[in-house]
C-alpha positions in Angstrom: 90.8 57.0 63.3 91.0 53.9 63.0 94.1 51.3 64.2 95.7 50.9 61.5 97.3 47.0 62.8 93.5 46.1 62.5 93.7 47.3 59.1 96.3 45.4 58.2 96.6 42.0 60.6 92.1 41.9 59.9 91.5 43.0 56.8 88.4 40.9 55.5 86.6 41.6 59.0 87.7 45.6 59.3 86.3 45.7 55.4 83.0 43.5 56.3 81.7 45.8 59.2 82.8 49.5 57.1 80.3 47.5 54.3 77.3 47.7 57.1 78.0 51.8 57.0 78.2 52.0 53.3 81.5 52.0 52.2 82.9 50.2 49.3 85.5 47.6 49.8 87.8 49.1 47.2 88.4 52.1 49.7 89.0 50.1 52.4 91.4 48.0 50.2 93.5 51.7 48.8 93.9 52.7 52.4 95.5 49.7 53.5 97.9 49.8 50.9 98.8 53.3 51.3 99.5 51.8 54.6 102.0 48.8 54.0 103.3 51.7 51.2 104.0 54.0 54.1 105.8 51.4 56.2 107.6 50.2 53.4 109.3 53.4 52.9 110.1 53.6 56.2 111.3 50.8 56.8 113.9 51.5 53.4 114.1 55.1 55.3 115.6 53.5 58.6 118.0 51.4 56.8 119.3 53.9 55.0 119.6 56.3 58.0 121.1 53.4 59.7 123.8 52.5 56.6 124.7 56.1 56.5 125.7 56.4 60.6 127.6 53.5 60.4 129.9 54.6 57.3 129.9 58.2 59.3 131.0 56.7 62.3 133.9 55.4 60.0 134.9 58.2 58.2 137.2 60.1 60.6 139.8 57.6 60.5 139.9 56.9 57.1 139.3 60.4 56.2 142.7 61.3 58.2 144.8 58.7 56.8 143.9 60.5 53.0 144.4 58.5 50.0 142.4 57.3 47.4 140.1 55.2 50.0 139.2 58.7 51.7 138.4 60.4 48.8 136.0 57.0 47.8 134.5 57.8 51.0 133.6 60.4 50.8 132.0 60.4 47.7 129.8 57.5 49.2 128.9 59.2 52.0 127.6 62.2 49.6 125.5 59.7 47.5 123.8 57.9 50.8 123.1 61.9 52.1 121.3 62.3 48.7 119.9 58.9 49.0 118.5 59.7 52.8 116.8 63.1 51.8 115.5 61.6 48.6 113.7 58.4 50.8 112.5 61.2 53.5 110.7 63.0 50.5 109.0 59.7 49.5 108.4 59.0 53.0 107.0 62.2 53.8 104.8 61.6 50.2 103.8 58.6 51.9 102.6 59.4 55.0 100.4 62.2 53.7 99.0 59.7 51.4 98.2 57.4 54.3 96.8 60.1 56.6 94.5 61.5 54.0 92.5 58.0 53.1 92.6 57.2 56.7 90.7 59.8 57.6 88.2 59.2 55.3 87.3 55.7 57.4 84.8 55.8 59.6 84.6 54.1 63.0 83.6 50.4 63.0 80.2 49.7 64.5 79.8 48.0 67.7 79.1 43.9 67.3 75.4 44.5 68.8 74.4 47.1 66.8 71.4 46.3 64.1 72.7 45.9 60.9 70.5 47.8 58.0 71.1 49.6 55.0 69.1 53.1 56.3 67.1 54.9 59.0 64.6 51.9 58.1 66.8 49.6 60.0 66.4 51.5 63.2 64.7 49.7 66.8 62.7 51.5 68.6 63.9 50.0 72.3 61.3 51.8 74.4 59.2 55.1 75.2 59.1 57.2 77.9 57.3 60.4 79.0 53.3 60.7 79.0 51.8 58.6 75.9 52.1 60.2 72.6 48.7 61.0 71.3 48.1 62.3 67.8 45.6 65.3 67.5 44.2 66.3 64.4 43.4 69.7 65.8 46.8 70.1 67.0 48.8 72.9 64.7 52.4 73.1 63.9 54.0 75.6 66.5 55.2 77.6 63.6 51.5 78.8 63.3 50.9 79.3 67.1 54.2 81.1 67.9 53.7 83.4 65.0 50.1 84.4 66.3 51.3 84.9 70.0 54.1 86.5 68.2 57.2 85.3 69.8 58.4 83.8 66.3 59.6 85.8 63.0 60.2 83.8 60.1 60.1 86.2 57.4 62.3 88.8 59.4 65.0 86.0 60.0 65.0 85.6 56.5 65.5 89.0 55.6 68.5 89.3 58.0 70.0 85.8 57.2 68.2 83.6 54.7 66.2 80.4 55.0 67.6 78.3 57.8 67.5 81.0 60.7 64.9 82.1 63.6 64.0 84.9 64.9 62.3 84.8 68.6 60.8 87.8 70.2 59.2 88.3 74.4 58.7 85.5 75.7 60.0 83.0 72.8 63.6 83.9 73.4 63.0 83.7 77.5 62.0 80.4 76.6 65.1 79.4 74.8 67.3 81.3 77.3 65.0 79.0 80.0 65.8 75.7 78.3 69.9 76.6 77.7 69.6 77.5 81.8 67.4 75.0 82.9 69.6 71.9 81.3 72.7 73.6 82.8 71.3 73.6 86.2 70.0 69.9 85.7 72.9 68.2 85.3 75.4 70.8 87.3 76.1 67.9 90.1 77.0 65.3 87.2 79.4 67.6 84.2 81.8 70.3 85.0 80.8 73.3 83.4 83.2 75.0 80.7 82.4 77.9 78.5 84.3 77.1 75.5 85.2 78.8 72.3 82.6 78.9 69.3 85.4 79.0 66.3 88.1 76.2 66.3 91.3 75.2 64.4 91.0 73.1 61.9 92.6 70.1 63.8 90.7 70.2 66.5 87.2 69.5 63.7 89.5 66.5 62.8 90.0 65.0 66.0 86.4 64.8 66.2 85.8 63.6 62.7 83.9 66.6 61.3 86.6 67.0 59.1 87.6 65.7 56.1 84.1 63.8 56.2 81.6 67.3 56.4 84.1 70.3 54.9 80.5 71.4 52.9 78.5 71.2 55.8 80.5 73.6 58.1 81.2 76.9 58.2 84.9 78.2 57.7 86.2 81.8 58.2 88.8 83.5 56.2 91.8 82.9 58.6 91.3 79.1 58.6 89.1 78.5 61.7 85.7 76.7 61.5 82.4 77.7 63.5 81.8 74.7 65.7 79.0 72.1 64.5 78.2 71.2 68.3 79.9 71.5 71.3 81.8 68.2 71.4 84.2 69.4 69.0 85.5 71.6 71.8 85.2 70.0 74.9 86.6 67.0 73.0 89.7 68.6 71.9 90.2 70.2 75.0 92.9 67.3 75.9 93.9 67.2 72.2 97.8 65.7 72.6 97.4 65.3 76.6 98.1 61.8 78.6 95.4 62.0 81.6 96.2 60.5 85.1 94.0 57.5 85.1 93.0 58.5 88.6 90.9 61.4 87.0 88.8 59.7 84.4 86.1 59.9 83.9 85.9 63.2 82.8 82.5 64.4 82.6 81.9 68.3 81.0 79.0 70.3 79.2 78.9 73.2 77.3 76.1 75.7 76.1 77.3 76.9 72.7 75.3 77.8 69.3 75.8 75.4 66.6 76.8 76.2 62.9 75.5 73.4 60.0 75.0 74.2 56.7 72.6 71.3 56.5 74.1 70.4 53.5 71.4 67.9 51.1 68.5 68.8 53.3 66.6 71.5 51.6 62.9 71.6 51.6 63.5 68.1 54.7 61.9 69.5 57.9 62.8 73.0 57.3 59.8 74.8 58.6 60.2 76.8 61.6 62.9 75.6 64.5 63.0 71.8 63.0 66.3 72.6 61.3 68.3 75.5 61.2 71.8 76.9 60.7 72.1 78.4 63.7 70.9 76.9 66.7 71.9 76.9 70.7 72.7 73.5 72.5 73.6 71.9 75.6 76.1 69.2 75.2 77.3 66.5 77.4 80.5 64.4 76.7 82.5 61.5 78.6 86.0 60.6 78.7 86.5 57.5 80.1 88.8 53.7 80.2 87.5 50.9 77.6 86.3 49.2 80.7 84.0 51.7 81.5 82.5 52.9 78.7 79.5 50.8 78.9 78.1 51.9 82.3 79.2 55.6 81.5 76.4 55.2 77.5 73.9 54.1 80.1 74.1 56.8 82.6 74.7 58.9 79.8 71.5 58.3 78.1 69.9 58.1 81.5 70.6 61.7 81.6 69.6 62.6 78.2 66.3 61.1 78.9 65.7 63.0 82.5 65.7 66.3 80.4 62.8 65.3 78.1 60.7 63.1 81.1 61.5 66.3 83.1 59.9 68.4 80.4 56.8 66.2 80.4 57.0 65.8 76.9 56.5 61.8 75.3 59.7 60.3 73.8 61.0 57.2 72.4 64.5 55.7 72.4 65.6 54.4 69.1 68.8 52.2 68.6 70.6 53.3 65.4 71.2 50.6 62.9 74.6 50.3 61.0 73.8 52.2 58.2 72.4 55.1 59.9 75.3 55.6 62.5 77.3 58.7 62.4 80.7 58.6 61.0 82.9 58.7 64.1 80.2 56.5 66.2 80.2 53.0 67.3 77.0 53.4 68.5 74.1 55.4 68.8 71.0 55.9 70.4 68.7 58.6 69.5 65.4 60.1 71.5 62.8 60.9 69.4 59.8 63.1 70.7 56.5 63.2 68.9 55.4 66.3 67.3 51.4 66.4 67.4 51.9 69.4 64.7 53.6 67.3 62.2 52.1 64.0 63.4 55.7 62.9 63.4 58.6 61.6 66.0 61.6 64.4 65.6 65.1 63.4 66.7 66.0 65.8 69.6 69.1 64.4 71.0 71.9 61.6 70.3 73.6 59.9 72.8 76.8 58.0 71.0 79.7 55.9 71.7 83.3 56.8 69.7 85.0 53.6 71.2 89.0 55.0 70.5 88.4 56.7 67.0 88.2 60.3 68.4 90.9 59.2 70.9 93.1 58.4 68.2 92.2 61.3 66.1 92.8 63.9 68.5 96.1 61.5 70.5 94.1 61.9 73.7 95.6 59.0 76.3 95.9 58.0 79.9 98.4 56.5 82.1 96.6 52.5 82.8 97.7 50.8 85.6 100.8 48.8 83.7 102.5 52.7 83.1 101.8 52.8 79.3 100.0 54.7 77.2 96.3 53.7 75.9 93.7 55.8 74.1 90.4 56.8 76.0 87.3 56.1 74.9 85.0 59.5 74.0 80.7 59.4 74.7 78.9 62.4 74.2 75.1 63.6 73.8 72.9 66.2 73.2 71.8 67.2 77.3 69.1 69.8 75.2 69.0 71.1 72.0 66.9 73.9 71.9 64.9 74.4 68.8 62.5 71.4 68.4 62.9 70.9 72.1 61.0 74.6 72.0 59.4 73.4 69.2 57.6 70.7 70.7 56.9 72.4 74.0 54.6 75.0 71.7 52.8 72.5 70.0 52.3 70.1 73.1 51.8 73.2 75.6 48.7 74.9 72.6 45.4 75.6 74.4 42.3 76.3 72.7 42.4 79.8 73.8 45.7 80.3 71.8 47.7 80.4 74.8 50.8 77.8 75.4 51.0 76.2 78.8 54.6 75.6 80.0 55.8 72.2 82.1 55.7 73.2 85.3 60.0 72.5 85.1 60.0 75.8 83.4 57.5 78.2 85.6 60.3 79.4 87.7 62.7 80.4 84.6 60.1 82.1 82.9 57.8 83.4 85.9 54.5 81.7 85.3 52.6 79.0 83.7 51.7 80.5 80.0 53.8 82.2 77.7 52.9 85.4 76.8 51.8 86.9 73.6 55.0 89.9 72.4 54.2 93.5 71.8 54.2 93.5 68.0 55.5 96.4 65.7 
């Protein structure tokens, strides 16, 4: 979330930058005054309180003596009791009232992002990888997965509706290779956690996945929500904690699945693994001091970009502008790899910066050198996610012979150089 003394003591500059992400001044402007409401009524709270212990504080000794002035007091004293637990109601009203359009704020951009109104507005920094070649023989890997039979779209939609996969022999090897691989490449980096796959409610608000995308998750009856990626959970592992400074940075992964409804994208890349519901990921997150955040993006990306230069495959790194940043991000950088199937660069991993927002969110803090309290910064990225990573090794790994060549990264998880056609039924 974010602090709310910027929102009040910076108004005009806190409601310029939110315009560059697309949101209307007006909000910005409600939210601030349910903020100076909120700390108006408790300011009128405290006084009261404070009234109220200093008549108290008075009352035994008049109260003993009796009298008229006893019985006056007390009848005062009942009044600023009904008084106090009136203000708390308000105050309580209040604070509700300021939590809920806070929360609907996104994170302010960082000054050197690009400012644009849409994915238009994006830089392309630099590519990496061998050079990305378009091939007009090249087919979608839909098409050659089907016929080497290690892909079932229609019985994935029979069990589950559009939006799901089926893989079969050596398809699911190759997604259990690419969830083991990433794991082992960056075991020496990120302490390994296996972490739950449903969550509390609070713990998707901490990472700002709620309010903002309630009809793009999944919920179960008893409250909890299937996780969208596996930041949410490593993030809110130290939900409420103050970290010794001496251990940051914290540096963890996760293989989880992912749950989206992919809410507003039907019929956008929705053919075979470019965009599912359900979908297995390696994640990568940072928790680090202010000071440091910079150096730990950069090594992050670094990493993000050894999986895909490590899987042979050509990438491009692409600097998100304003108004195509995620809600809780200050920044982000996206990798791209090209998809000779769909002549067309596919987003495969984002590498972002959350400055204090998630910090704030979720109360996470560490001790700085002066002995108080300040809010860490979070960083996380996708180390692989699997389905149009696998997606782009069939279509850039087709031979002519209809067989699919592997990088040679992945011989040793899957026990040869070609994948190998299933034994259908």
């Amino acid at each position: 979330m974010l602090d709310l003394n910027l929102l009040l003591t910076e108004f005009e500059s806190v409601a310029g930058q939110l315009a560059t992400k697309g949101v209307d001044p007006a909000a910005v402007q409600v939210a601030r005054d349910a903020v100076q409401h909120r700390r108006s009524t408790r300011q009128s709270l405290d006084a009261l309180r404070e009234t109220m212990n200093r008549r108290s504080k008075e009352a035994g000794r008049v109260i003993a003596a009796g009298g008229e002035q006893a019985d006056l007091l007390r009848r005062e004293l009942a009044a600023l009791k009904a008084d106090v637990a009136e203000a708390e109601t308000r105050c309580r009203a209040a604070e509700q009232a300021e939590r809920d359009l806070v929360l609907t704020l996104p994170n302010l951009p960082a000054a050197d992002v690009p400012i644009g109104a849409d994915e238009s507005g994006n830089v392309v920094l630099r590519h990496g990888g061998p050079p990305a070649k378009a091939n007009p023989t090249a087919r979608p890997h839909w098409e050659v997965a089907t016929d080497l039979g290690i892909f079932e779209a229609e019985r994935a939609a029979k069990l589950s509706g559009a939006g799901f996969s089926v893989l079969r022999g050596d398809g699911a090897r190759l997604l259990r290779a690419l969830v083991q691989f990433a794991l082992d490449l960056f075991a020496d980096g990120y302490e390994e956690f296996t972490v739950p796959h449903f969550v509390r409610g609070d713990t998707m608000v901490g990472t700002g996945h709620l309010p903002k995308f309630r009809e793009d998750a999944y919920a179960t009856v008893d409250g909890l929500w299937a996780v969208p990626t596996g930041e949410v959970p490593l993030t809110g592992l130290h939900r409420d904690e103050v970290l010794d400074r001496a251990e940051l940075p914290l540096r963890y992964m996760t293989h989880t699945a992912c749950f989206r409804r992919e809410a507003g994208s039907a019929g956008r890349d929705t053919r075979g693994m470019q965009r599912l519901h359900e979908f297995h990921k390696v994640e990568l997150i940072r928790l680090c001091r202010p000071e440091d955040a910079a150096t730990e993006f950069a090594e992050l990306l670094a990493d993000a970009e050894r999986t895909l230069s490590t899987l042979e495959l050509p990438y491009r790194v692409v600097e998100l502008c304003t108004g195509d940043l995620t809600f809780s991000s200050a920044r982000i950088v996206d990798l791209e790899v090209y998809s000779p199937g769909v002549d067309r660069w596919l987003e495969v991993s984002s590498v972002g910066h959350f400055t204090d927002f998630q910090a704030r969110r979720g109360n996470i803090r560490y001790r700085a050198e002066d002995g108080r309290s300040r809010f860490v910064h979070t960083l996380n990225g996708s180390g692989l996610a699997t389905p149009r990573i696998w997606a782009a090794l069939i279509e850039h790994g087709q031979c002519a012979d209809g067989r699919v060549r592997l990088p040679e990264a992945l011989h040793r998880y899957l026990g040869g150089e070609y994948l190998r056609p299933s034994r259908r039924r």
